[in-house]
C-alpha atoms as a printed R data frame, in Angstrom:
    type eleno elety resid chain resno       x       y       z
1   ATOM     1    CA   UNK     A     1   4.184  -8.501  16.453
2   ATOM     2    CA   UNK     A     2   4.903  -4.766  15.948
3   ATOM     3    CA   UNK     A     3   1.874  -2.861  14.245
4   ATOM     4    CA   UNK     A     4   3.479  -1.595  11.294
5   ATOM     5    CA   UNK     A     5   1.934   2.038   9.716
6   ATOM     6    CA   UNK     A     6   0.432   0.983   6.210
7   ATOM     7    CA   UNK     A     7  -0.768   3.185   3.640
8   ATOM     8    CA   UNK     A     8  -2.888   1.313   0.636
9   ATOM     9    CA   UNK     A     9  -2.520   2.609  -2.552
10  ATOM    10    CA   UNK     A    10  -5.429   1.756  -5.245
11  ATOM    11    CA   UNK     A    11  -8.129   1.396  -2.277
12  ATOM    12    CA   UNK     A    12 -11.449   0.542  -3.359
13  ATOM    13    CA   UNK     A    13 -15.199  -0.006  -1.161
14  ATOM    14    CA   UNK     A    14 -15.800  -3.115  -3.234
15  ATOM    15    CA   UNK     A    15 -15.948  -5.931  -1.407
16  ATOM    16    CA   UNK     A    16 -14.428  -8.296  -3.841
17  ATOM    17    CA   UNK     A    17 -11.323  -6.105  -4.527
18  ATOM    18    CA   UNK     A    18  -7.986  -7.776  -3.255
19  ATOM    19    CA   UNK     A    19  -7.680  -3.424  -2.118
20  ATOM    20    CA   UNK     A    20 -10.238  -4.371   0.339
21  ATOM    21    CA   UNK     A    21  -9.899  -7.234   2.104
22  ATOM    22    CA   UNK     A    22  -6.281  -5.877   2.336
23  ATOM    23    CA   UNK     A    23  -7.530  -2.792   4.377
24  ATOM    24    CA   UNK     A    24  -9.995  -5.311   6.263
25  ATOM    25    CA   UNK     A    25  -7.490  -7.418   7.291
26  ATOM    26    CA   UNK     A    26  -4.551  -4.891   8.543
27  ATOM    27    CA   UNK     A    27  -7.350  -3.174  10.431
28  ATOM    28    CA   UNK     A    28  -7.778  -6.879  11.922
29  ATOM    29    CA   UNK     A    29  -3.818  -7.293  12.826
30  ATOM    30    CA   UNK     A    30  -3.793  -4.044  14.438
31  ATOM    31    CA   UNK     A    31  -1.917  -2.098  11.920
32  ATOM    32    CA   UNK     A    32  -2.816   1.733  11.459
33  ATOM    33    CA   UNK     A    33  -3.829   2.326   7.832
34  ATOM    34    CA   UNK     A    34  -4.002   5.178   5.277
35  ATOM    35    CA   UNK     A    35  -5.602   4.804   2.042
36  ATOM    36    CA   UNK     A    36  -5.905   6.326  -1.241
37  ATOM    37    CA   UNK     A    37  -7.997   5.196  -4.346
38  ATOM    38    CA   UNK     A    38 -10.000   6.630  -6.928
39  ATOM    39    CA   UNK     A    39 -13.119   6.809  -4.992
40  ATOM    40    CA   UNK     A    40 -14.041   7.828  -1.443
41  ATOM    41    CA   UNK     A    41 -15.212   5.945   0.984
42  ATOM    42    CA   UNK     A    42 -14.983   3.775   4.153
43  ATOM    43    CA   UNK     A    43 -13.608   0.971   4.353
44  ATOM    44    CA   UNK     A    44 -13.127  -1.330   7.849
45  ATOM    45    CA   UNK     A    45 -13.646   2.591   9.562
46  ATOM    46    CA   UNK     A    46 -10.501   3.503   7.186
47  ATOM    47    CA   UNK     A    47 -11.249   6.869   4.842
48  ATOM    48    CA   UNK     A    48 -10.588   6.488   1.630
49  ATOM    49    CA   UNK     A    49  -8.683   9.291   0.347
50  ATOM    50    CA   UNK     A    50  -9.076  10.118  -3.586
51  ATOM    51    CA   UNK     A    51  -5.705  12.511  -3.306
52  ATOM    52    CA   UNK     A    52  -2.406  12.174  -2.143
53  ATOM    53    CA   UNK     A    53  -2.565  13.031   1.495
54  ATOM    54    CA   UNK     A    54   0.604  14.109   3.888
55  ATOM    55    CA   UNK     A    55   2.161  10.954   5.227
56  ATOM    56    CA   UNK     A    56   4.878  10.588   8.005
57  ATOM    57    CA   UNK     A    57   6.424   7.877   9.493
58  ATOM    58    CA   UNK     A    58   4.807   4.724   6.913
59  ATOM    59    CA   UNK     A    59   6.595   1.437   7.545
60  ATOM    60    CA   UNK     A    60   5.102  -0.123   4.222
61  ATOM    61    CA   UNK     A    61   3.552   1.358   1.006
62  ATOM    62    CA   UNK     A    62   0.983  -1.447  -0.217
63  ATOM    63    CA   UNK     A    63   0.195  -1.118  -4.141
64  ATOM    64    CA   UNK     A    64  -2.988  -2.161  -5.781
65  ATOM    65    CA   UNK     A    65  -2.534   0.098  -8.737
66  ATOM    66    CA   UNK     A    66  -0.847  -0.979 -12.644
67  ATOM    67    CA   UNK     A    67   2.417  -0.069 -13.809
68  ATOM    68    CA   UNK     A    68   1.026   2.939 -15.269
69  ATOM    69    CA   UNK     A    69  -0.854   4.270 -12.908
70  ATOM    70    CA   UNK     A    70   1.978   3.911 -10.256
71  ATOM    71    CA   UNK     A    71   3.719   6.446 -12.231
72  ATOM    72    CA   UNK     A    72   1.740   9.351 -10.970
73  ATOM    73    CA   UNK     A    73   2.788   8.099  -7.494
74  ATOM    74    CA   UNK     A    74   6.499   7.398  -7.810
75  ATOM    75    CA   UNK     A    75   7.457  10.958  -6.384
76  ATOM    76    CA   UNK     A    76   4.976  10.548  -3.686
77  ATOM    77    CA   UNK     A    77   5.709   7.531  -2.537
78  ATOM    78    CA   UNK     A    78   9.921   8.411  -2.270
79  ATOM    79    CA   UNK     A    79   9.323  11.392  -0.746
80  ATOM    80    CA   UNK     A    80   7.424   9.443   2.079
81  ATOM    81    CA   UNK     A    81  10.275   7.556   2.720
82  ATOM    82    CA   UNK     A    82   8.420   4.448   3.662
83  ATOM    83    CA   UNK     A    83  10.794   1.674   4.531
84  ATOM    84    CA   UNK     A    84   9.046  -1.154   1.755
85  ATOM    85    CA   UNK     A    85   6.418  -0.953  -0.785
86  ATOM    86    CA   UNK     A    86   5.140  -4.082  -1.501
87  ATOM    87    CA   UNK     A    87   3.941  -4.837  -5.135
88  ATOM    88    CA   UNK     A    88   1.053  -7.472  -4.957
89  ATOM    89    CA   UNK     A    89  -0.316  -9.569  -7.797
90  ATOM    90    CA   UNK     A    90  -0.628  -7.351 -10.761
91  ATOM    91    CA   UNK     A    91   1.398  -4.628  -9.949
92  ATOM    92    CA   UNK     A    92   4.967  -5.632 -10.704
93  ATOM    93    CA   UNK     A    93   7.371  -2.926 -11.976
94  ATOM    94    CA   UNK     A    94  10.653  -3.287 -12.531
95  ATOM    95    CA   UNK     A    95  11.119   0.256 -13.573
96  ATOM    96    CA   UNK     A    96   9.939   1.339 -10.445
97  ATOM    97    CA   UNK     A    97  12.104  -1.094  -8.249
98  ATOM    98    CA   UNK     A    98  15.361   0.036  -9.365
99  ATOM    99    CA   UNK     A    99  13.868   4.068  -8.235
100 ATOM   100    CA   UNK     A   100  12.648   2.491  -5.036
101 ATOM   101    CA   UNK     A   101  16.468   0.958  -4.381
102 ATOM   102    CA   UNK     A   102  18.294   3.998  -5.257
103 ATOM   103    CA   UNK     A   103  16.365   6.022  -2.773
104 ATOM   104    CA   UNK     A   104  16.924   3.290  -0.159
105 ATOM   105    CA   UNK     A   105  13.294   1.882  -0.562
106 ATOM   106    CA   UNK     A   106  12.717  -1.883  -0.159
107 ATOM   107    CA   UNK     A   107  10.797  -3.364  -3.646
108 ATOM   108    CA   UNK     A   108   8.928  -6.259  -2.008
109 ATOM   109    CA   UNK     A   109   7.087  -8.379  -4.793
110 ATOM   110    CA   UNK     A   110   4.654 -10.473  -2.525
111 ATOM   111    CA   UNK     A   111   0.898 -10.198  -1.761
112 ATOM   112    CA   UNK     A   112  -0.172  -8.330   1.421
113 ATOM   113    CA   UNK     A   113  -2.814 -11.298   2.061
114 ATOM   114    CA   UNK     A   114  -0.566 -13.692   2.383
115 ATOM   115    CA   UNK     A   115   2.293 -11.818   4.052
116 ATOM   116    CA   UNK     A   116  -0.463 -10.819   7.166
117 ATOM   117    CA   UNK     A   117  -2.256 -14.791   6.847
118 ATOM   118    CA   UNK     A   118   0.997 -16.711   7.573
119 ATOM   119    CA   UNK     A   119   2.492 -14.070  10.034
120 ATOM   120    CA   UNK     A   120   5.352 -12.684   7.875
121 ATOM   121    CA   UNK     A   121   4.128  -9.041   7.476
């Protein structure tokens, strides 16, 4: 399996936060992970960013953030260029699919648990 550069959006340090067992896990798989949520921390050895931060080169943009809160991201996230964000439980946006797709961005609605548990991330 190819490690795949992730960058979590809506990180948090609490353990019972779908954000953090996300983080956990791609650590786990091998994947190199960014993250950036409203508080810093650690998570897994991971910094938790509270700004945007330069990225290059992201494979996949995982969400953990609402609709509205996604907005102050949307030029962010197309200017990375990553090649899919993936919108877990919660996060679903239509409006922001159809910006994703006309900047050549795969919308993936799916959770990030379940993509890395059965192998299909």
């Amino acid at each position: 399996m190819k490690s795949k550069r992730t960058l979590v959006l809506g990180a948090s340090t609490k353990t019972d936060r779908y954000a953090y067992k996300a983080i956990t896990m791609l650590v786990e798989k091998g994947h190199p992970v960014l993250a950036i949520g409203q508080r810093a921390g650690e998570v897994a050895g991971i910094k938790i960013h509270t700004k945007a931060i330069p990225v290059k080169s992201i494979d996949t943009i995982t969400l953990y953030l609402n609709p509205m809160r996604q907005r102050d991201y949307y030029n962010y996230i197309i200017e990375a260029q990553p090649k899919r964000v993936i919108f877990n439980p919660g996060t679903e946006n239509p409006e922001f699919y159809q910006l994703l797709e006309l900047n050549n961005i795969k919308a993936e609605v799916a959770c990030t648990l379940v993509l890395l548990s059965t192998s299909q991330y």
